[in-house]
VMD Tcl script that draws the C-alpha trace (Angstrom):
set ca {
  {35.80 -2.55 2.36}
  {34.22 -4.41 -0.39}
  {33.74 -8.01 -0.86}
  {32.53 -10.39 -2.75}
  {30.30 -11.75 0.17}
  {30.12 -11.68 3.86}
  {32.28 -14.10 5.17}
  {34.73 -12.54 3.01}
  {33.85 -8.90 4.80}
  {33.30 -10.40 8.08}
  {36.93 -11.79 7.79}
  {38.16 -8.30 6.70}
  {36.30 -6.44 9.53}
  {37.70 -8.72 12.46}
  {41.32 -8.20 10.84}
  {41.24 -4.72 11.30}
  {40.03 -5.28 15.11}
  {42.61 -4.54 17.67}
  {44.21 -7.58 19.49}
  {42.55 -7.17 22.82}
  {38.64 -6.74 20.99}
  {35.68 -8.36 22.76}
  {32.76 -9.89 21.55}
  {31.39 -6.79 21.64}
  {33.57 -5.05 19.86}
  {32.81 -7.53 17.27}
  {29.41 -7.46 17.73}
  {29.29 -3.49 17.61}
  {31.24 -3.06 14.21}
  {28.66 -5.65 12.42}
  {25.57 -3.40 13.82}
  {27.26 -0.70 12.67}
  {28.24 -1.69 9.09}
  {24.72 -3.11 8.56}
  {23.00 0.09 9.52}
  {25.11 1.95 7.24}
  {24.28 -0.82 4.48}
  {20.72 -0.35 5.61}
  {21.17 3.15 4.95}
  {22.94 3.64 2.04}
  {20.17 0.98 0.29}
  {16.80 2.94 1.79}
  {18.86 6.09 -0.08}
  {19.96 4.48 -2.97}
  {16.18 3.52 -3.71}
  {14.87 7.18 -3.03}
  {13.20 6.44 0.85}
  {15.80 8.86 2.56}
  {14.26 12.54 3.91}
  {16.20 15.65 2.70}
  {18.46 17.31 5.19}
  {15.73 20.48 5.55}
  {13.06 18.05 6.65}
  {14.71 16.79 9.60}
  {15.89 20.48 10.06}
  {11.75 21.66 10.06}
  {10.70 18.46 12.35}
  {13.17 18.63 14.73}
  {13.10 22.92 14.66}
  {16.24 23.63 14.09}
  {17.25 26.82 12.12}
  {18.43 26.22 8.31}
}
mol new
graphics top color blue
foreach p $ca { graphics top sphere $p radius 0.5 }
foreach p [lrange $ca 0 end-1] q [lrange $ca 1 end] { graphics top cylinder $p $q radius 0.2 }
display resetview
């Protein structure tokens, strides 16, 4: 879904909502699209950690 700005996307994102959504429906779908925004900026600019860091902090087996 991309957009020229966020009205625009907000407008896109409540289209694709079923009929019978809530407000927090709504209100879930914009937390979730800005953390993956969030996200894919903090990546983007190199602040991410690497899959095998997580793996060594949280002890899980590679």
């Amino acid at each position: 879904m991309v957009s020229a700005n966020v009205k625009q996307q907000v407008h896109e994102l409540v289209d694709h909502l079923p009929d019978d959504a809530t407000w927090d429906d709504v209100m879930y779908q914009i937390a979730v699209r800005r953390s993956i925004e969030i996200g894919l900026r903090e990546s983007e600019a190199g602040q991410g950690v690497d899959t095998a860091t997580l793996r060594k902090e949280f002890g899980l087996a590679e």
